[in-house]
N, C-alpha and C positions, 0 to 999 in steps of 0.2 A: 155707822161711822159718825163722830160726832166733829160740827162744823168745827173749820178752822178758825181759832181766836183773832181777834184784831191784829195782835202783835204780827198774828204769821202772813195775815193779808197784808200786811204792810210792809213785812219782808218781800214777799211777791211782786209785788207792785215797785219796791225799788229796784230788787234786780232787772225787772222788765223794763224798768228806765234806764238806769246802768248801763243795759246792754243795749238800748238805741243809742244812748249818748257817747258810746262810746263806738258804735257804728257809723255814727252823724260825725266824730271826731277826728277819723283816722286819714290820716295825709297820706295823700297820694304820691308816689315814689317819682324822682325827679325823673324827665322827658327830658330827654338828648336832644338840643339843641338842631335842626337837620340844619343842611350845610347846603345852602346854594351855589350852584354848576361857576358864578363866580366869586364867589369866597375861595369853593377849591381850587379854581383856576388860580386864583393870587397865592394859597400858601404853596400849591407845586409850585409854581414858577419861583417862591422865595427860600425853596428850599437850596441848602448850602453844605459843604461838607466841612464847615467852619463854625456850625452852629451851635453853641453852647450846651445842648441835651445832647448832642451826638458826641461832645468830646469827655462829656461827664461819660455817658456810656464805654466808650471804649477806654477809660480810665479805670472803670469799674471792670472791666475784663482783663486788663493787664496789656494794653495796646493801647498806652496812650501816644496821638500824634502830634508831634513839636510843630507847630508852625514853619510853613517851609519846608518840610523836609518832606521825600515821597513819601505815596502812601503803597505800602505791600499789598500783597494780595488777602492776606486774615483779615486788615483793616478795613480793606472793603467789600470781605464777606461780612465785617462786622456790622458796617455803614448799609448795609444790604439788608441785614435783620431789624436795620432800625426803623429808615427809609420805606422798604418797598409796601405799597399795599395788597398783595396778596397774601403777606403774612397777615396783617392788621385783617381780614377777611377769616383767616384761620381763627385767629383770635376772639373774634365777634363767635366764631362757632363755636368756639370754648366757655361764651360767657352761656350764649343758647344754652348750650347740654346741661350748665352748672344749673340755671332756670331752671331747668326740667327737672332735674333734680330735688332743687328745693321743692317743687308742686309736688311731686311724687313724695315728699316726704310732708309733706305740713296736712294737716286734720282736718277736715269741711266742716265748713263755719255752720253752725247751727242754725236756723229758720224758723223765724219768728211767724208763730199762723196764729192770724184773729178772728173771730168768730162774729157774729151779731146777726139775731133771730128777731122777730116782731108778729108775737099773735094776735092778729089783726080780729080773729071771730070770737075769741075770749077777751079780748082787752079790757073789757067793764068788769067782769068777775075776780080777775086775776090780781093780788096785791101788783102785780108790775107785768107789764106785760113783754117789755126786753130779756134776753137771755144773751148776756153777755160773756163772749171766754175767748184763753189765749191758753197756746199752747208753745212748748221750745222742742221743734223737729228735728234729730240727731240720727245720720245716715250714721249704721253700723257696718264698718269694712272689718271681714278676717282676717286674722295674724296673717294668711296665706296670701289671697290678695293684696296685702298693703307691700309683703315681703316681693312678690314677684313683680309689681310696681318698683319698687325701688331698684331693683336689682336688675330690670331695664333699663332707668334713668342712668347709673352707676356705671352698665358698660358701656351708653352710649359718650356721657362723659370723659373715658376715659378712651372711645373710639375720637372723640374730638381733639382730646390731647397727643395722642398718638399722630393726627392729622396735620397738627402743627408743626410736629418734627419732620414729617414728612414733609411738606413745605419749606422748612428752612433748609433742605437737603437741595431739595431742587431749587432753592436760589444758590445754592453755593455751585451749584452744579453751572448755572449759568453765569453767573460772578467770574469765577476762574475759566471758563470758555471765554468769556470776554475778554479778559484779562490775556493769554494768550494769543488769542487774537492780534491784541495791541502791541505783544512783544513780535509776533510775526511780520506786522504792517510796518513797523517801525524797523527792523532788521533786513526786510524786503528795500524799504526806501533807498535803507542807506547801497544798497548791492546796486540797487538801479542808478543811484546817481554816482556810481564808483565804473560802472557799464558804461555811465553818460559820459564821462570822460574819458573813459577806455573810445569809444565812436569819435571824440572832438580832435583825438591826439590821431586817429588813423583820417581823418579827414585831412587836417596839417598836413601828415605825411603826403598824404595821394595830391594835394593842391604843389605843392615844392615839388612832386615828380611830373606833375602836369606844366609847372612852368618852364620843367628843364626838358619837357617834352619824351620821358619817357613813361608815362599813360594816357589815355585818353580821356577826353573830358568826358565820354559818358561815364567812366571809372569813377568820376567825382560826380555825376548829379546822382550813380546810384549810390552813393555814399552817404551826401546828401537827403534821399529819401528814408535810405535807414537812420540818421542821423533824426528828422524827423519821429519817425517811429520812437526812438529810444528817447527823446524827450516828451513822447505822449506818454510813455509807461512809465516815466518818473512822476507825471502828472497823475495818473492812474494810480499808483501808488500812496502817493498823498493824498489822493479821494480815500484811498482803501486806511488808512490811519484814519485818517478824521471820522469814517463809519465805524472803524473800530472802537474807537472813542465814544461814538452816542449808542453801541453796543452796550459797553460798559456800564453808560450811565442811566440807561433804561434798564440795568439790571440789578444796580445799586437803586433803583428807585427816585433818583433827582434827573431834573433837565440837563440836557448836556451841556449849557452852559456853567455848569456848579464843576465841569470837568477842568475845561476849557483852560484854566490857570495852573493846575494841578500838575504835580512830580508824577509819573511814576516808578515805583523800582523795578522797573522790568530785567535789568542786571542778575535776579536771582534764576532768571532760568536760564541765562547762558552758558553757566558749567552746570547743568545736573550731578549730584552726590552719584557716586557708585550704586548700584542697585537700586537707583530709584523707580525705573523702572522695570521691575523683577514681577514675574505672576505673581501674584500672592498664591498660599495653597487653595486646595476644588474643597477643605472643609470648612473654609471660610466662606465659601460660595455656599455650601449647604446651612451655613450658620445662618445668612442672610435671608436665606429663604425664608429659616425659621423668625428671625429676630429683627427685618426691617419694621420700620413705622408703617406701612403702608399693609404690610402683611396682617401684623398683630393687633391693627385698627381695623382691616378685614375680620379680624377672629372676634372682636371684641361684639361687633354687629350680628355675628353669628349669637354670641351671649344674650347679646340683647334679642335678638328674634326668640331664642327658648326660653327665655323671659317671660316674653307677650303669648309665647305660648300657653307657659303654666298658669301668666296672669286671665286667658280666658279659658281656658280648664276650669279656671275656680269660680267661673259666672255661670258653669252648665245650667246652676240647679236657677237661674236671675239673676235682676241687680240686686244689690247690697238691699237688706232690710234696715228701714226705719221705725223710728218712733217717735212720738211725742207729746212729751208729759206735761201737764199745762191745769188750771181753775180756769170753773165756769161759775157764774154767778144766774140763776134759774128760779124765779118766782121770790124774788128774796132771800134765797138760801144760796151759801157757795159750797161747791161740789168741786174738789180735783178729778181731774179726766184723764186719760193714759191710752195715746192712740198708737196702734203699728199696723206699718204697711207693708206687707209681707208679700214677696213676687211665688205666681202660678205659673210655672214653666208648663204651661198644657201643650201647647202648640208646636214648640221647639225646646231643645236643650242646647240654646248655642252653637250648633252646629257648625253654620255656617262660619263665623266668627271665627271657632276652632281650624275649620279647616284654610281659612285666610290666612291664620297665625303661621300655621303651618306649613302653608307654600312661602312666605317671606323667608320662614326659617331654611329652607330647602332653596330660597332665589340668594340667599344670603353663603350660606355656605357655598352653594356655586362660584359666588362672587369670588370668595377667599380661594377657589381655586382658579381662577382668570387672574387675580393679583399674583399668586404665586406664580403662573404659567410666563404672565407678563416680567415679571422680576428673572425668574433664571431666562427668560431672553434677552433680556439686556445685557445678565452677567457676562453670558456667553458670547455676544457679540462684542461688548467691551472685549473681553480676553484674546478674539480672536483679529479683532484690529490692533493691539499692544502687539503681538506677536506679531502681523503683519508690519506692521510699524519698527518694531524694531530690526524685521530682516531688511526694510527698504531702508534704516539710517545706517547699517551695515555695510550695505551695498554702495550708499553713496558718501560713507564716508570712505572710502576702497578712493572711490573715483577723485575724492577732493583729495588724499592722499597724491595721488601719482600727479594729479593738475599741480598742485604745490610745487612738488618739484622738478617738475618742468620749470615753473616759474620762477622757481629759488634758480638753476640751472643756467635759464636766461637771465635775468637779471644779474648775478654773478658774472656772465659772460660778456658782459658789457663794459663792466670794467680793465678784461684781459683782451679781448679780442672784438674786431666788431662783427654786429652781429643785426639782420637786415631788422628797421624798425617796422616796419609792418608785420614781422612775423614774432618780434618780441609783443605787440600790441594784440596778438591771436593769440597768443600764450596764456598774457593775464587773461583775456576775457574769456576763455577757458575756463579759466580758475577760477573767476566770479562765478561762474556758468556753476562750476560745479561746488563751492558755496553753496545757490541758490535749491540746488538738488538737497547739498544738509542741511537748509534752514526748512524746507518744507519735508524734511524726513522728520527731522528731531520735532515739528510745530506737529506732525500728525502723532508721534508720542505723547507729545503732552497732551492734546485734546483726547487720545486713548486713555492718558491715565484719568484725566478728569470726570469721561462718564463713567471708567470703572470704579473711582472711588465714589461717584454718585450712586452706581448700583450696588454697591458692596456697605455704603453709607457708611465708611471712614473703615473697615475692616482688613488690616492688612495693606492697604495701600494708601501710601502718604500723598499730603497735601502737592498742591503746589506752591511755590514762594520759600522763603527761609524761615519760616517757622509752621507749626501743625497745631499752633493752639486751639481750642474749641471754644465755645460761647458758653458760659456757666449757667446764663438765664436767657431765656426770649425776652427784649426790650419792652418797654407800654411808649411809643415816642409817641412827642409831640412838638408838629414840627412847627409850632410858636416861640417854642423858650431857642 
């Protein structure tokens, strides 16, 4: 073979510059600032439901909120997607998987090998006595392996996307338990302090029958004691709001101070629409099964295990063979060289690799059945508290029924005829009583419709609040602007 011309040694010699210079050149991809424990401390605490990213956002969904006015319940499942960080957690695994991805699909950079010899016991005789050579090392992967690579990166991917819906389910899921909550505590207070006065007005009475001397004064100090009582549970009550509230606002993602000034429309669950709480049908329950985020991010993991399967299947025979093609310069003469490194599977054929792959894929599919097992338990226990729930608002709306009118009864007879005030004063409080019965029947509905639309993940059963709109994107906030 006859030596290569100058021309081509010169070719050589600049790609082999070329490619350090352009290894020596390549920037390094920007480093994410890390956030110290009081930085994050300042931008939670400055976080606001007034902040300009967050009104751009929920203007971009069609919920935009006017100043002043309450906020519904979408708007603060919106504020919830925007805010909370266990979505931004989901998210970060979304960019991981896309990472993975790209590595599983990009080429292995080539490897530059340099050589240098020195014949130390010929030196004298030798035109030169250096042997100088370089070579460019190029790991060869099969169509096969790069394909089952990818095709793990791919489900896992799309196991991470999948994961983020499932996250934003279960914020919504907590968002509207809280949110009922606050319409409960609030609907509670006002009963208790409607009772507080119902106890002040029978106190009056028994103090005026004490003075004309027809009860006894211990008739008024026990009056007095319950009188006490009845304004600790008005106090109680107001605690129970105000926890509702930092409920809320640890579920929205901001301090409960960002609460603190805020409307809200709690008025949308005082009349329930017709049917709103109706079962949905059992094949939307079986749809679920098939068709949650949490399910089909299970299934996706399974993809991804026989993936890594096939991907070490194709290492039985070793790893990927190399080469590398490269000039030597030897005694004054230059020679091209052409080395490969070819793997000897003597000892093993992946074996053990294979059968690792293999039990992930078999702990995997397992999984997908535990998510499934877990999912129709929920469906089913949602369904069977909605049915519980609504025979107990049934029953006690029977009861508030017939206290009404009683008290429609008395009250009316007040005007025609008299009628003893201590026993008009047992009548209302009755009827608050039994209120109190409908407000915690109808409050156990809606927390039943809530995990069931969480376990059904919006199928068949509607939201809470006066509207059902859905999020069209997951947000990127940032809770600076």
């Amino acid at each position: 073979m006859p030596a290569p011309s100058a021309a081509a040694r010169a070719r050589l010699a600049g790609a082999l510059a070329a490619l350090l210079l352009l290894g020596a050149c390549a920037a390094p991809p920007p480093v994410r600032v890390a956030e110290t424990p009081a930085a994050g401390a300042g931008h939670w605490l400055a976080r606001g439901l007034q902040q300009p990213g967050l009104q751009r956002w929920l203007g971009a969904q069609g919920a935009q909120h006017a100043p002043g006015a309450a906020w519904s319940a979408r708007q603060l499942r919106l504020a919830a997607l925007y805010f909370h960080p266990s979505l931004r957690l989901a998210r970060d695994g979304v960019e991981l998987a896309r990472a993975d991805l790209r590595l599983a699909r990009q080429w292995p950079d080539p490897r530059l090998q340099l050589g240098f010899k020195y014949q130390a016991t010929q030196a004298a005789a030798l035109p030169s006595p250096w042997t100088i050579g370089a070579a460019i090392g190029l790991l060869l992967w099969s169509h096969e392996q790069r394909r089952a690579q990818e095709q793990r990166a791919e489900a896992g991917l799309r196991a991470a996307r999948l994961m983020l819906r499932a996250s934003a389910w279960h914020l919504r899921r907590q968002v509207d338990g809280a949110f009922v909550d606050c319409w409960t505590a609030r609907r509670e207070l006002a009963l208790q302090r409607q009772l507080l006065a119902v106890e002040l007005r029978r106190e009056q009475v028994l103090q005026q029958r004490e003075q004309q001397g027809w009860v006894s004064a211990w008739r008024v100090d026990e009056q007095r004691r319950v009188l006490r009582l009845q304004r600790r549970a008005v106090l109680d009550a107001q605690a129970g709001l105000e926890s509702a509230r930092l409920r809320l606002a640890a579920a929205v993602g901001v301090p409960g101070r960002a609460l603190h000034r805020e409307v809200l429309d709690l008025h949308s669950l005082d009349a329930p629409a017709p049917g709103r709480f109706r079962l949905p049908p059992r094949r939307l329950a079986q749809q679920a099964l098939q068709q949650r985020a949490d399910v089909q991010a299970a299934w996706q993991r399974v993809l991804a295990a026989r993936a890594e399967v096939q991907r070490q299947i194709s290492l039985r025979d070793g790893a990927p063979a190399s080469v590398a093609p490269g000039a030597e310069r030897d005694q004054g003469a230059n020679d091209l060289t052409l080395t490969a490194t070819l793997p000897l599977p003597l000892l093993n054929h992946h074996e053990g690799q294979i059968d690792a792959a293999r039990a992930r894929q078999a702990l995997a599919q397992d999984r997908l059945l535990e998510v499934q097992a877990r999912a129709a338990s929920r469906i089913e226990q949602a369904r069977a508290e909605l049915r519980a729930a609504d025979l107990a608002q049934r029953v006690a709306r029977q009861g508030w029924r017939r206290a009404r009118r009683a008290w429609v009864s008395a009250d009316a007879a007040t005007t025609r005829e008299w009628i003893d005030p201590l026993q008009r004063v047992l009548v209302r409080q009755r009827w608050l009583q039994a209120q109190q019965d409908l407000l915690r029947a109808r409050s156990r509905q809606w927390q039943a419709l809530v995990r069931l639309r969480a376990a059904l993940q919006g199928r068949g059963a509607p939201a809470i609040g006066a509207d059902t709109g859905r999020a069209r994107a997951l947000p990127t906030p940032d809770a600076q602007t």
